[in-house]
N, C-alpha and C positions, 0 to 999 in steps of 0.2 A: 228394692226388696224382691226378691225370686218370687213364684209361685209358689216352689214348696215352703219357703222359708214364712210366707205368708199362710197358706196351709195350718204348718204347728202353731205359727202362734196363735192362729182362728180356733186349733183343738185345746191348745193350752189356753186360750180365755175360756172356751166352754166346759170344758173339763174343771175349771178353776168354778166356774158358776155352777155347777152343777148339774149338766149337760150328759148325764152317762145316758141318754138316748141316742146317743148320736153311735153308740160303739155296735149299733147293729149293721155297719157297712163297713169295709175298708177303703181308705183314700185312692189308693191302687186300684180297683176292681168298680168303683163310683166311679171315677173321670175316664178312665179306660170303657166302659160302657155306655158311660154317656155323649163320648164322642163318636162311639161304633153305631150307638142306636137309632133306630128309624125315628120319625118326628113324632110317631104315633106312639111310641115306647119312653119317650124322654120324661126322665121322671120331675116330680114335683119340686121346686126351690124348696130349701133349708137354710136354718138362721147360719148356720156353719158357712155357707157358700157366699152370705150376703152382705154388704153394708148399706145403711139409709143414710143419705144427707140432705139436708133442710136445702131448699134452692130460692127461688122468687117469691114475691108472695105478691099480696092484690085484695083491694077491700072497697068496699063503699057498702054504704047505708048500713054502718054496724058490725057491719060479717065482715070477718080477713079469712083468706086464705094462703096456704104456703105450699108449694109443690114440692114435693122430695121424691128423691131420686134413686130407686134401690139400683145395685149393682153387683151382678154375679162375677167374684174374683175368680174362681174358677173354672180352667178349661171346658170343662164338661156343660153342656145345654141342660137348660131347667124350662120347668112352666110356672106360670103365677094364674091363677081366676080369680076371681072375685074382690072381695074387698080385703086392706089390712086390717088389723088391730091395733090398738093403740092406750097406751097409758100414761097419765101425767104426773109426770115427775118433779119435784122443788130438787133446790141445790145441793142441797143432800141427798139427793136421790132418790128420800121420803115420795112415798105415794098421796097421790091428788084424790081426789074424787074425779073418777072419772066416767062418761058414759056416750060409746060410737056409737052413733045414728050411722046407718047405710042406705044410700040412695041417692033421691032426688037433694039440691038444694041450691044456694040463690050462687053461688059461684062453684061451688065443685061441680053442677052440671047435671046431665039428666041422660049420662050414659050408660050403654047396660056392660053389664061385665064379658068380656071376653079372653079367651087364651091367648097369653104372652107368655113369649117362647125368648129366653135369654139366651145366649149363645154365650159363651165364655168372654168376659172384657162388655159383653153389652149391660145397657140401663132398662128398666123398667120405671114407669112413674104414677105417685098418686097424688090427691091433693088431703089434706084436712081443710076441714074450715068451722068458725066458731061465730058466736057472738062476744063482743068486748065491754058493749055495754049491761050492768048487771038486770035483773026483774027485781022486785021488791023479795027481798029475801034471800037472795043469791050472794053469795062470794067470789070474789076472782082473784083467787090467790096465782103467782106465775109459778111459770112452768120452766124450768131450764133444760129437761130434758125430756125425752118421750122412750116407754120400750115400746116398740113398732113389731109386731107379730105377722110376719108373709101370711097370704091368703092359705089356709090349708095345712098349717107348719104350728107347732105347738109353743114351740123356744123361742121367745123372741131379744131384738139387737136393739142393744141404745145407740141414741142417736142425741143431740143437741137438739131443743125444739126450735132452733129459729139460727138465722147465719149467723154467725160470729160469734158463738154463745150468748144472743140475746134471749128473751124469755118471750111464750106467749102467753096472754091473758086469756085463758077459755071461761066467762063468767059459768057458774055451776055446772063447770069441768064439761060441758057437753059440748062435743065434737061431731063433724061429719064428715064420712070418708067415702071419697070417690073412687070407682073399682080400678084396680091398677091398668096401666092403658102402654101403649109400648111406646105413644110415643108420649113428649109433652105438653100439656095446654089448658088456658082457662078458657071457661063456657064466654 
């Protein structure tokens, strides 16, 4: 698939979702810019430019983590700070309960957020991570898919929550997310 041909159909899915914020740029005049511009000028990643996919994951004492991997298909350089967002979705797409913690925790790690600068064809990475076993009272209904909201971006991109469309179990939907990081790793 081309760039541009990946392009429309990234416009044609959000346009189809309901995306008309996106019509405040031209595709022309975005990547054109954002390959002229200095590093200090580069603007901020959008769900338009992005995809997330669930990568490794990693667990003990109760908690799993899973690293996912966003990906700017777009020529043009973005930045990401801070933490994603994220929401848990059943097989039908139905919404979770869901609730991101940001920061500290026993495997996403205890790093501070910093600027990642994706260059076009480059990765960005963060982690989630949950508990599986429930507290008294708790449910842990799965998850098949997540919509994952870049740091600073409004729209956000479905993704599968786990590889190969397996599910995760976040008991009373609480999650934590590690600030996106350029490169990939567990604490």
């Amino acid at each position: 698939m081309t760039t541009k041909t990946a392009i429309r159909c990234a416009l044609l899915a959000t346009t189809i979702a309901g995306g008309a914020a996106v019509t405040t740029w031209s595709i022309g005049s975005w990547t054109a810019g954002a390959r002229a511009a200095s590093p200090a000028a580069v603007r901020p990643c959008q769900n338009i430019q992005l995809t997330v996919r669930p990568g490794q994951s990693n667990g003990a004492t109760g908690h799993i983590a899973i690293l996912y991997r966003i990906h700017n298909i777009l020529p043009g350089a973005c930045t990401l700070f801070g933490y994603p967002g994220a929401k848990l979705l059943d097989r039908n797409f139905d919404s979770l309960p869901t609730y991101v913690h940001r920061g500290l925790s026993f495997l996403a790690g205890k790093n501070a957020p910093t600027t990642v600068t994706l260059r076009g064809n480059q990765d960005g990475y963060f982690l989630l991570e949950w508990v599986h076993f429930p507290s008294p009272g708790q449910t842990c209904p799965p998850a098949t898919y997540l919509l994952i909201t870049a740091p600073n971006d409004y729209l956000p991109v479905v993704t599968y929550a786990a590889r190969g469309g397996g599910t995760i179990v976040a008991c009373g939907g609480n999650l934590t997310a590690s600030p996106v990081s350029q490169h990939p790793q567990f604490s």
